[in-house]
C-alpha positions, -999 to +999 in steps of 0.1 A: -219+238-408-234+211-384-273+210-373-271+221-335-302+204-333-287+171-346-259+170-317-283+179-292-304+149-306-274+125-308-266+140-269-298+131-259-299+095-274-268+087-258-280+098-225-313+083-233-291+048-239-270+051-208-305+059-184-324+027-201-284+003-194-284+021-157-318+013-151-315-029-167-283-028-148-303-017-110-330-039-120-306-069-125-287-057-090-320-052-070-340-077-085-378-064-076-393-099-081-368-114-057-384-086-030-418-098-040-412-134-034-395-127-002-430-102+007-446-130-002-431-154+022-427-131+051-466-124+047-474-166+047-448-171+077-468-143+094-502-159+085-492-198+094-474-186+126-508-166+141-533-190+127-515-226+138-495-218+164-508-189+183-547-205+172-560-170+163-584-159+136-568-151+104-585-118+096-571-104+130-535-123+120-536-104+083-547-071+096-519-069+130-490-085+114-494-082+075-517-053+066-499-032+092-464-035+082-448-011+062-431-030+034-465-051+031-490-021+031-484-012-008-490-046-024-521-052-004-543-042-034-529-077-052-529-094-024-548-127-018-545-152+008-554-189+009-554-214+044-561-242+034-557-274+053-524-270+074-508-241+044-513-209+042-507-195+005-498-159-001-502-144-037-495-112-055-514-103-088-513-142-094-477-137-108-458-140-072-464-169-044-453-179-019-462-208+013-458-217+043-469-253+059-474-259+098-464-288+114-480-297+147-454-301+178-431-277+155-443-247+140-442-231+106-421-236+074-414-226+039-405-248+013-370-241+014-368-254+052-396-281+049-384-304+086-370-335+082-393-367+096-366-371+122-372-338+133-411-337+136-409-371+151-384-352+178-408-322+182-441-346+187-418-366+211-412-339+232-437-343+266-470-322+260-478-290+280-499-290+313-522-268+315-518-232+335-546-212+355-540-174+349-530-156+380-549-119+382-533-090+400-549-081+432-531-048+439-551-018+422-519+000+412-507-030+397-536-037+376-538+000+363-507-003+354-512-032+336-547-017+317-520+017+306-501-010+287-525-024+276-548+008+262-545+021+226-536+058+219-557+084+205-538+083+174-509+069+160-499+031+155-520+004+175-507-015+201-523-047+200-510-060+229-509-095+235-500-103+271-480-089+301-466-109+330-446-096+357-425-114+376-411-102+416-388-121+431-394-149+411-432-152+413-459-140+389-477-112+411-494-101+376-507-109+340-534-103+318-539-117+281-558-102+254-584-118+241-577-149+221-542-156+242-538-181+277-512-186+298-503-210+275-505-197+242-473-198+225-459-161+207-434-155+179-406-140+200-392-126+168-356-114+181-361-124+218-351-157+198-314-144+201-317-146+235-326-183+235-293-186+216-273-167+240-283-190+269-277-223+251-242-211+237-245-206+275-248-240+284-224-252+261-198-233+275-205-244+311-203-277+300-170-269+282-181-278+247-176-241+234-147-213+243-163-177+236-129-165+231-114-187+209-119-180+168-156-192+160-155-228+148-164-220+112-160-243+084-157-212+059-132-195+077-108-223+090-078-208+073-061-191+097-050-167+065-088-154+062-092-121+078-128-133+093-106-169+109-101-142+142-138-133+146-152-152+177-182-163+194-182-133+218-178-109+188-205-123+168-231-124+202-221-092+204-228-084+169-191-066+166-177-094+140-173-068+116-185-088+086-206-070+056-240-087+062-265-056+064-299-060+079-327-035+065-356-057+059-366-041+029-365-074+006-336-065-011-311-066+019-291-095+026-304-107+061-342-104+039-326-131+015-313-150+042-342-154+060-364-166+033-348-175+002-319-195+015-319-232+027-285-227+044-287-194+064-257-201+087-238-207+055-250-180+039-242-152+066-209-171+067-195-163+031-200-126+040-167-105+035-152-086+064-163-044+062-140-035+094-117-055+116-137-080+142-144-058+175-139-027+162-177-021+147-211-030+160-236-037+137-267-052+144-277-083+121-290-115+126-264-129+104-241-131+134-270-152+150-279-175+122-237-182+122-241-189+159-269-213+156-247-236+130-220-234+152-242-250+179-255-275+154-221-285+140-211-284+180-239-311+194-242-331+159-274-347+152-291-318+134-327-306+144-336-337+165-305-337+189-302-296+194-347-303+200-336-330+226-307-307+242-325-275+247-355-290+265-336-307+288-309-285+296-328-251+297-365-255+290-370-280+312-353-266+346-366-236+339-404-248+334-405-236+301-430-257+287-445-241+252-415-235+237-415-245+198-382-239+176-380-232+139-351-248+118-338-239+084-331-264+055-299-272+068-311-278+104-295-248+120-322-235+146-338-198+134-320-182+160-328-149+150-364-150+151-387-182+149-385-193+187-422-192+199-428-194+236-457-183+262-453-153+281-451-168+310-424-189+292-405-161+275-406-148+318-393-176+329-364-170+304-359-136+320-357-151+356-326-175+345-310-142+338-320-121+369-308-156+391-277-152+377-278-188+357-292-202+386-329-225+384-344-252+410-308-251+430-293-260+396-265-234+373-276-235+341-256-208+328-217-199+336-210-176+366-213-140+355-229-149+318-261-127+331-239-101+334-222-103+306-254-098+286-261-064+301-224-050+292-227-024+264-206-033+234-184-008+220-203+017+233-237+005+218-271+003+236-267-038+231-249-061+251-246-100+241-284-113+232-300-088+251-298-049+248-286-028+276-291-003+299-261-003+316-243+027+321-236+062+327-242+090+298-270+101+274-272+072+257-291+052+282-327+047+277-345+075+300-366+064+324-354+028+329-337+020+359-301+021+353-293-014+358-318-028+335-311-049+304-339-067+282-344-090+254-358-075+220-378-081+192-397-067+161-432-056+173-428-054+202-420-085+223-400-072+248-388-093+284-372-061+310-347-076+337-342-051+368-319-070+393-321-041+418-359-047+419-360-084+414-383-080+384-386-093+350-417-079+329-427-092+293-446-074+269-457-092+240-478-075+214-483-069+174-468-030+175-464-024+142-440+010+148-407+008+138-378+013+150-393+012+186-425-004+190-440+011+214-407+013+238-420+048+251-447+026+262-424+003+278-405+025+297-439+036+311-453+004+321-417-006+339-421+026+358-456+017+370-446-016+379-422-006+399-441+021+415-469-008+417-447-029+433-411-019+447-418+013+463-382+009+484-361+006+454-372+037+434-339+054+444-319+026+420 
């Protein structure tokens, strides 16, 4: 007669065996040191980006955008962080590394996307800034509504606002910085960057160099036999192209690999399998941007230097944006998903084009009805093409904002509202370190005083 004790032993081995190959296996799958270097890099973007561009002191950089965020708040104990000269190294118990280098006239990059000379001789080439005087709110409603924004809660996350500009019928009638930030100061616009990408795909197809409707002009997908040859432009704007590409920042993810451990990005989001149909999901990813952005690169030719030379004078330049700085991967495709800096006052200006229609200086910049366009929900979705929307009857509009608003998005907080029926545009630009949201309770608030502030005869909209 057997042992009992002996097959329990051998049953427990075996299991013992399988946990140790299932736990090798999800190591190999997740890769953890892959999530550190990426933790590493985001932190060092973060760092280079506040400290170069922005010109703000780094403990005040580390403690609103590194120490704050979620993902970043564990590995602070084994932290360290080095600026030194124009780099900003990021390390992790001396075993994980990461840097980022800024380049005047450009901005920040990793190794991976270090800018070709022809590029940063485009960027410094570009004419410099003049200088703006800051305009201060002379209406008392308006400039309490302004200090609300602007005031920190009792508890919960910090705001850190940056700056606020609101715009009424096309003028600034109020704006106030925090301390540390001008009228000129440029500001990661994180995802307000896919709105930048949405006006020069814009642009193109005014000037008929692009067809929204047509299958995206993808290299990867030219085969009319691959199922992902019938997504288009439209679908991928709209972030319905149905393709597997999941974005969950968590370092593991593949939009987290994209963004900063891939030369390519356009290419990378490109070789993505299809998980539904084109234009029967939405999804939100910045995949579907960075696939965008090569297809405007692969559409002017030239790389960096010629898409630097073509945005400046066909949007930044009618519109008056004039500290506006663009990021570029390794492969010269602009970061259209995040790493477009501008000032508020820039990032308004943005917001104006959309609220006139396309319209700047007498000039149409944009198609006939492409505003629009941006505010139409997709699928159902609060999001429309580069900008989210408001649009709409039913419960899932945002309460509290006028129902014919739509705005531009992005992580932390940076937000730019367009209310045709009031003639407004409002930016919000901040370090809000409270996901998923970021403060958009806070937002909804400060669009209400505005408006209160400001268009007392269109409260009925």
């Amino acid at each position: 007669m057997k042992d009992p004790s002996l097959s329990v032993g051998r049953i427990m081995l075996r299991l013992l065996g399988l946990a140790i190959v299932a736990l090798v296996v999800l190591a190999a799958w997740k890769r953890p040191d892959r999530a550190l270097n990426i933790a590493m890099a985001s932190a060092a973007e973060s760092l280079c980006s506040g400290v170069f561009v922005s010109h703000l002191d780094e403990k005040r950089v580390f403690a609103e955008s590194v120490a704050a965020q979620p993902g970043l708040h564990p590995l602070l104990r084994g932290m360290k962080t080095v600026v030194d000269g124009n780099t900003v190294t990021v390390r992790w118990h001396g075993g994980f590394e990461a840097k980022a280098t800024y380049y005047p006239g450009y901005g920040c990059a990793l190794p991976l996307r270090t800018p070709s000379a022809a590029t940063l001789a485009a960027a410094r080439a570009l004419p410099p800034a003049s200088a703006e005087p800051s305009v201060q709110p002379g209406d008392a409603a308006m400039q309490a509504a302004i200090a609300t924004a602007f005031a920190e809660p009792t508890q919960g996350p910090r705001r850190n606002v940056h700056a606020i500009v609101v715009l009424h019928q096309g003028q600034i009638v109020a704006e106030r910085y925090a301390d540390g930030f001008t009228p000129e100061t440029p500001q990661i616009g994180y995802s307000l960057s896919k709105s930048v990408v949405h006006a020069l795909v814009g642009i193109l197809v005014l000037q008929h160099r692009l067809d929204i409707a047509a299958p995206a002009p993808v290299a990867a997908w030219r085969d009319a036999a691959d199922p992902r040859h019938a997504i288009t432009i439209d679908q991928l704007l709209r972030m319905e192209s149905g393709l597997d590409f999941p974005e969950a920042d968590t370092g593991f993810d593949p939009v987290s690999r994209m963004m900063f451990a891939t030369r390519d990005m356009a290419a990378y989001a490109a070789s993505a399998p299809l998980a539904s149909p084109p234009g029967t999901r939405w999804e939100y990813t910045s995949g579907n941007t960075l696939i965008v952005s090569g297809i405007i690169r692969d559409t002017l030719g030239g790389g960096a230097p010629a898409l630097l030379a073509f945005a400046h004078a066909e949007l930044f330049k009618p519109l008056g944006m004039e500290h506006v700085l663009m990021e570029f991967d390794g492969a010269q495709s602009l970061i259209g998903s995040t790493r477009v800096y501008a000032s508020a006052r820039d990032w308004a200006r943005l917001g104006q084009l959309y609220l006139d229609d396309g319209m700047a200086g007498g000039r149409r910049i944009l198609p006939e009805g492409w505003a629009a366009s941006a505010g139409k929900r997709t699928l159902g979705a609060l999001y429309g093409s580069g900008f989210w929307s408001n649009v709409g009857p039913g419960n899932e509009s945002i309460d509290g904002l006028p129902s014919d608003a739509y705005f531009a998005s992005g992580k932390d907080g940076q937000r730019v509202v367009v209310v045709p029926s009031d003639q407004l545009v409002i930016v919000r630009l901040g370090s809000t370190v409270d996901p998923p949201n970021f403060d958009m309770k806070g937002v909804v608030k400060l669009v209400a005083d505005v408006r209160a502030a400001c268009c007392k005869d269109s409260l009925a909209h």
